[in-house]
N, C-alpha and C positions, 0 to 999 in steps of 0.2 A: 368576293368570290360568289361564282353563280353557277348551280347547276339545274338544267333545262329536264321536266318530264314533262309525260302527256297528263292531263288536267285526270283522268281514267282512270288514273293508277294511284290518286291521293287517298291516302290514309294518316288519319289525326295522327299525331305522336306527342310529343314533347314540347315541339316547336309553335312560337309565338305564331299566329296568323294574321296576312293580311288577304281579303279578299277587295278584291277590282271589277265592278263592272261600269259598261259603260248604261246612262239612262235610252232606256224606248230600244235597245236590244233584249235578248231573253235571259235567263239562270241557269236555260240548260248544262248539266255536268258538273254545276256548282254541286258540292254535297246538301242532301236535306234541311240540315241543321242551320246553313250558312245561308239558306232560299229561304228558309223560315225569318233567321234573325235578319236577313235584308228586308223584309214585306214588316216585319214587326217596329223596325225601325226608322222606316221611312226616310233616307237620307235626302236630303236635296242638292239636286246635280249641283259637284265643285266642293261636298263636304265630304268629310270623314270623320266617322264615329267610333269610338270606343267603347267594348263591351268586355265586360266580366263575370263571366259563368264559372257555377260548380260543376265541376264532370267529378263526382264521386266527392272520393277526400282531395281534391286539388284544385286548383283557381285556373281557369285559361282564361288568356285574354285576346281579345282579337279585335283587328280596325276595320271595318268597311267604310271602302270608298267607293262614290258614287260620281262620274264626269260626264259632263254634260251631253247633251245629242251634238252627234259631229262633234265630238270634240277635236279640241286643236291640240299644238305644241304645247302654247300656254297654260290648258288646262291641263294636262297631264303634270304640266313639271312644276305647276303649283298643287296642285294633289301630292305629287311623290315627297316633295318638297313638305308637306305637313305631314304624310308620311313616317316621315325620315325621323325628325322632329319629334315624334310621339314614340317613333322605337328607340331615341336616343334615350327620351325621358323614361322608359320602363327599363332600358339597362337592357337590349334586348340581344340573344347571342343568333341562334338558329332561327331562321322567319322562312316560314312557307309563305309563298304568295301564290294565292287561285285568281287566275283570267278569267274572266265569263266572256262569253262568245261578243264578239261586235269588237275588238280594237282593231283597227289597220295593223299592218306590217309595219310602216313609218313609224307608228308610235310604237312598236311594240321595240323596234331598235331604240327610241328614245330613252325609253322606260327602264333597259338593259344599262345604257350608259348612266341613267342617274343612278342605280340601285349600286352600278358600280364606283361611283363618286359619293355613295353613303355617308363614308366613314373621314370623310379626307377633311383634311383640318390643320393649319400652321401651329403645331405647339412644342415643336422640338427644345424652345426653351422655358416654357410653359412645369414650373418643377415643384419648387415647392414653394410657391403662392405669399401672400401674404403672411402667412402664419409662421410667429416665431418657429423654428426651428430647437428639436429636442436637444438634451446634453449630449448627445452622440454625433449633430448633426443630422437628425432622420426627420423625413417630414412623411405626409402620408400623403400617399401617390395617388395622382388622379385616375381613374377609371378611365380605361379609355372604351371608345365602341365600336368594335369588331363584327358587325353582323357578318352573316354566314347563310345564302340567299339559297331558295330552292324558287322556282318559278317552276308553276305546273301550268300548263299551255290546252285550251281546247281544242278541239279536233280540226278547224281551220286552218292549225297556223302547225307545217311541217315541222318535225324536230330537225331534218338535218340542216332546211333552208333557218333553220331560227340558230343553230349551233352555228353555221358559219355565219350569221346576221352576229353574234356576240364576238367570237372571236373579232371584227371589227369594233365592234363597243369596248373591247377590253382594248385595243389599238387606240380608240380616241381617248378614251377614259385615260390612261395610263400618258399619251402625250396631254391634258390635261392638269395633270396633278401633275408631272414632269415641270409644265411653265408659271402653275402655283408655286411652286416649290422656289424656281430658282428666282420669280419676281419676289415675293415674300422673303427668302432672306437678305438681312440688312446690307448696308453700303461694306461698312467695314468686314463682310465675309465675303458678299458676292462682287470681287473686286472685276476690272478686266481681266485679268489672267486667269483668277476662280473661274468665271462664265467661260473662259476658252477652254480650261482643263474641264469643266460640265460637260461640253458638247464634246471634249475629247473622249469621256468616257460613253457616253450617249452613242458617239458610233460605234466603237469598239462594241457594244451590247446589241444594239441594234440592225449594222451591217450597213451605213455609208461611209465614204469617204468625207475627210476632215482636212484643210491644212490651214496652220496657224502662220500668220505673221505678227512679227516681234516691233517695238516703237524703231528700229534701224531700219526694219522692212519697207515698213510701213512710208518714212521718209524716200527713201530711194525708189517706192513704187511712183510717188510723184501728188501723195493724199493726199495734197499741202492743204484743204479745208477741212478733212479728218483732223491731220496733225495740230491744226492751229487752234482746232477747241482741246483736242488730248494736251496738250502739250504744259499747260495751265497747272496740271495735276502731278503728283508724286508718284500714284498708280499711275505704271505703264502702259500702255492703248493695245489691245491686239484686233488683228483684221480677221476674221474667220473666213473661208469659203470650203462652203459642205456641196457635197455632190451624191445626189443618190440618181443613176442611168438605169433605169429598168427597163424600157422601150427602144430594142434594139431595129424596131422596125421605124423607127418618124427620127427624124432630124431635128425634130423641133425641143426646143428648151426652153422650160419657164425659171427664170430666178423669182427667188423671191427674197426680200431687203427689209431687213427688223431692225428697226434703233433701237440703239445698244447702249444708253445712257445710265451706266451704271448708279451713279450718281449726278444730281446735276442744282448746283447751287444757286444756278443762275449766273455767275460769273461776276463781273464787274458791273452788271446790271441785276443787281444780288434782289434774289426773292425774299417777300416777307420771311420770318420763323416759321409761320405757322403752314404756310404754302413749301416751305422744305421739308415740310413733316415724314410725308410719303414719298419724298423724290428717288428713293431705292427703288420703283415702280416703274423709272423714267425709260426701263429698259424692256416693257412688256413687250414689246415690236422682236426685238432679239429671243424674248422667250419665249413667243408662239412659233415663230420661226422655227429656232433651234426643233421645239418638239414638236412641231409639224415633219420634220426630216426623220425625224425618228419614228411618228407613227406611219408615215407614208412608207419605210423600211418596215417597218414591225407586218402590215397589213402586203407588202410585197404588189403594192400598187404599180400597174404599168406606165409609168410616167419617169421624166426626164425633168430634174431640177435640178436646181442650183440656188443655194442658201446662203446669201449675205451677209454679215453683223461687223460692224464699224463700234465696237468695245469700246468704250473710254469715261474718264468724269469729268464733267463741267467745273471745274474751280478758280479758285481767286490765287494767286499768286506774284512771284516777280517775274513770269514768265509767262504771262498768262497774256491771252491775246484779249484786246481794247475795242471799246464801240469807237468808230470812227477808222478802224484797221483798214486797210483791203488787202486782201487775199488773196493766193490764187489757186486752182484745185485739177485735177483728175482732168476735166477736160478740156482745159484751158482758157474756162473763164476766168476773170475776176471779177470778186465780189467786195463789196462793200459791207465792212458788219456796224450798223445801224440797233442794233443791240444783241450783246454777247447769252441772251436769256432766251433765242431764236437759234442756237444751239444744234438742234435734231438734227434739222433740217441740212445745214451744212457736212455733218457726217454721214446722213443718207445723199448728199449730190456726189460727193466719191465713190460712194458706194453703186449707188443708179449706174451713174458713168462705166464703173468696173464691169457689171454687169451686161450694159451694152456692147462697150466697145474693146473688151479680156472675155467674157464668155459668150459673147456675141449670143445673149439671148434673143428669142424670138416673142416673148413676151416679159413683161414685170411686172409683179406686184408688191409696192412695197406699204408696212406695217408700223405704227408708226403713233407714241403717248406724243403727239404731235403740236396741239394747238389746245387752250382751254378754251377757246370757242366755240368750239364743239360740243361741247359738256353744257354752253348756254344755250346753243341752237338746238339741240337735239336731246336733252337731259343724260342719263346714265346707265339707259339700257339700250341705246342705241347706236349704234356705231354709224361716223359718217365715213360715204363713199366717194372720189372725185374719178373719174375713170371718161379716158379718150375712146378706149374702144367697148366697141358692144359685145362682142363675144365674150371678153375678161368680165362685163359687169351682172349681165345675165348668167355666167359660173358663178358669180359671187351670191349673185339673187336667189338661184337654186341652193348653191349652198347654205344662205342662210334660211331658209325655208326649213331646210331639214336640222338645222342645228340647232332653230332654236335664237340664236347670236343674229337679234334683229339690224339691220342695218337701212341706210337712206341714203340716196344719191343725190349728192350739191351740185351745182355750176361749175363747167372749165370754161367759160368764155372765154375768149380770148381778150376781150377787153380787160378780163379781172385783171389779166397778168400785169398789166401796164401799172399797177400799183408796185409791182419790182422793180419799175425803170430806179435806174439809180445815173444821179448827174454825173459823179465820180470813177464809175465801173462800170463793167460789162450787165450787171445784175448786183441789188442790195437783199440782203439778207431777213429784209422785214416790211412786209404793204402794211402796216398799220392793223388798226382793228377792223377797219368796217369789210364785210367778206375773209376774215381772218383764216376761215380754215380751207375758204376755196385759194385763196392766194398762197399760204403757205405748201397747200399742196402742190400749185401751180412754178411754184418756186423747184420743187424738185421734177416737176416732169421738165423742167428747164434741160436736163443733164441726161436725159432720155434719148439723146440722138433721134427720137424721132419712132425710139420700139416704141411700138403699141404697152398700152400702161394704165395703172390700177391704183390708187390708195386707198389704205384705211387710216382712219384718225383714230385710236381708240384711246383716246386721254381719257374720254365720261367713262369708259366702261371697263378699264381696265383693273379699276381696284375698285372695292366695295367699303365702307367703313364699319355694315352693321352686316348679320347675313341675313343673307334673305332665300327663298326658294332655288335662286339661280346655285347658291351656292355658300359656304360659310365663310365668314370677317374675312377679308384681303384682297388677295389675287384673286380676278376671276377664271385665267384662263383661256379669256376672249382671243379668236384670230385662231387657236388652235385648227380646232373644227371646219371652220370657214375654209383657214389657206387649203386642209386635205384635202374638202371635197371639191374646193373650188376648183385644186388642182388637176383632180380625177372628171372632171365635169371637161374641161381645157383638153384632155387625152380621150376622151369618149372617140 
């Protein structure tokens, strides 16, 4: 929670203090105390220091942070990010935070969304720990950290342009910790049908439309490359399609398409143990998605989309479809499956398809724990991009500017694609490693009919193992942020 004053009106009280400036602007409006303990401390741009003073009979403690000249994204959300971190460790409930004049507006909305992801953290089964349990069964409960943010603003920056700047931050924030949530929990809760009753609830709360298809649906709608990886599985597959139409004035329609890989074992072409570890994650594409639909409602964005997810688990069975299969799918190719661990991909070309030629969009972007290539070409904070048109890729570029959610544009040559010739079928389901995550994407704008189109691979980025500044252990979230603004960029 955050509430916004003028920097004018602060008065010390109770509450823990953070003060923010940036270097080589002024202190004007900071209080005395806080212009004195900045010059006495000397921070150096990008740190944050911790002081403890006696005011009377009582101990206050407060952090100054210092960010650099022109500061960026980065430096902000690794500042907040140590922050964050230090009120965790002092247990901290009420936190004043004083501005000093010089931040931009851009950061000033950054600043709002991480102060409102403070607290956000996977521990719902997190209970009682290692430690025997008492003769009653009682353990002793962890602390949790609930900060309670006051942000006091200098005279540059308007309270009511900065109140409706939050209420957006509490929009991304909230679809944020929404796709935390639902990538984070395990296979065995977040089944297909969990993730479809999720996004059922998500509308009902938020205000779009939802309709579910069932595995009978799904067959008779003609998925047969959805159905032939779901089919493998005990979990039944469901097809989601979300619509939120706020722009009654353009005709125009962006879907957007999240793998939905609830789980995914790799199939008959079965992953190590240790590379199944996080395969509950396989479905980060579904979960930015989902809660991209629900902040673009929550913020009453004027845009027209349309949100895909092809739900299911990759598994081994007596039913489970074989490397060497061919298939045939949505739009009437057939493919050749060349290995059953190239999965996604097949559930996103019924999906694409759906998209094109059932909701006749005028664009796609689809989202997408896609390829581990990605993750070697680009490391873990960066998302790759493959995109045919320029418009969709420059909304993504802006968007990721402001988000934060760095991203990089690969190759669609068209030569790549020639690594999907398949001698058997129409298209194979796997070009090999070399260009892995241009050709897998290449693979799904196969099923594009030809709309102008977008991917993101977020395999590297989509789950974290340690925290870090971006964000705590797990999910990160990625693709949320991105799809809104991208989307809002796409309706400008």
């Amino acid at each position: 929670m955050i509430q916004l004053k003028q920097l004018s009106s602060y008065q010390p009280g109770g509450a823990m203090r953070v003060v923010l400036k940036t270097s080589g602007c002024p202190s004007d409006g900071l209080p005395r105390q806080d212009r004195d303990n900045l010059a006495a401390l000397a921070p150096k741009p990008g740190s944050v220091e911790l002081l403890r003073a006696a005011d009377g009979d009582k101990l206050t403690t407060a952090l100054y942070a210092l960010l650099p000249d022109r500061a960026a994204y980065d430096d902000l959300e690794e500042a907040t990010g140590e922050i964050i971190k230090q009120l965790k460790a002092q247990k901290a409930g009420a936190v004043d935070v004083l501005l000093a004049p010089g931040l931009p507006d851009t950061l000033l909305d950054a600043l709002m969304k991480q102060l409102l992801l403070a607290d956000d953290g996977f521990e719902r089964y997190r209970t009682s720990g290692i430690a025997p349990l008492g003769p009653a069964g009682e353990a002793e409960q962890p602390d949790r950290f609930k900060p309670e943010f006051t942000l006091y603003l200098p005279q540059e920056h308007d309270l009511a342009k900065a109140g409706a700047s939050l209420q957006e931050a509490v929009a991304l924030a909230g679809g944020i910790r929404t796709a935390r949530r639902l990538v984070n929990e395990p296979a065995n809760v977040m089944t297909p049908d969990r993730l479809a009753r999720e996004a059922q609830a998500l509308a009902r709360e938020h205000g779009f439309e939802i309709t579910v298809y069932d595995e009978r649906q799904i067959q008779q709608m003609g998925l047969e490359a959805f159905w032939s990886v779901a089919k493998g599985s005990d979990a039944p597959p469901r097809f989601l399609v979300m619509r939120y139409m706020n722009r009654p004035d353009s005709n125009q329609v962006l879907a957007l398409v999240g793998k939905g890989l609830t789980y995914d074992s790799g199939g008959y072409s079965l992953k190590p143990a240790d590379s199944m570890l996080t395969m509950f994650c396989d479905m980060g594409g579904a979960g930015a998605v989902i809660s991209a639909m629900a902040a673009l409602a929550d913020m009453k964005a004027p845009v027209n989309v349309v949100g895909i997810v092809a739900a299911c688990e990759n598994m081994i069975s007596g039913h489970a479809y074989h490397n060497g299969d061919i298939i045939g799918s949505l739009s009437g190719k057939f493919i050749e499956v060349v290995n059953t661990d190239a999965e996604g991909r097949l559930t996103l070309a019924d999906a694409i398809t759906y998209a094109a030629t059932v909701v006749k969009a005028d664009k796609i972007i689809d989202i997408a724990t896609l390829t581990g290539a990605v993750g070697v070409a680009l490391g873990h904070e960066i998302t790759g991009v493959v995109c045919d048109h320029e418009g969709i890729y420059q909304a993504l570029s802006r968007a990721s500017e402001q988000s934060g959610d760095k991203i990089w544009r690969l190759p669609h040559f068209d030569f790549l694609a020639k690594a999907n010739k398949s001698e058997r079928a129409d298209i194979k389901n796997s070009g090999g490693r070399p260009a892995g995550t241009a050709t897998a994407a290449l693979f799904c704008r196969a099923f594009a009919f030809g709309v102008p189109w977008g991917h993101l691979d977020i395999a590297g980025t989509a789950y974290q193992d340690k925290p870090t500044s971006k964000g705590p252990q797990g999910a990160t979230g990625v693709g949320v942020e991105l799809l809104v603004r991208a989307a809002r960029h796409l309706f400008d």
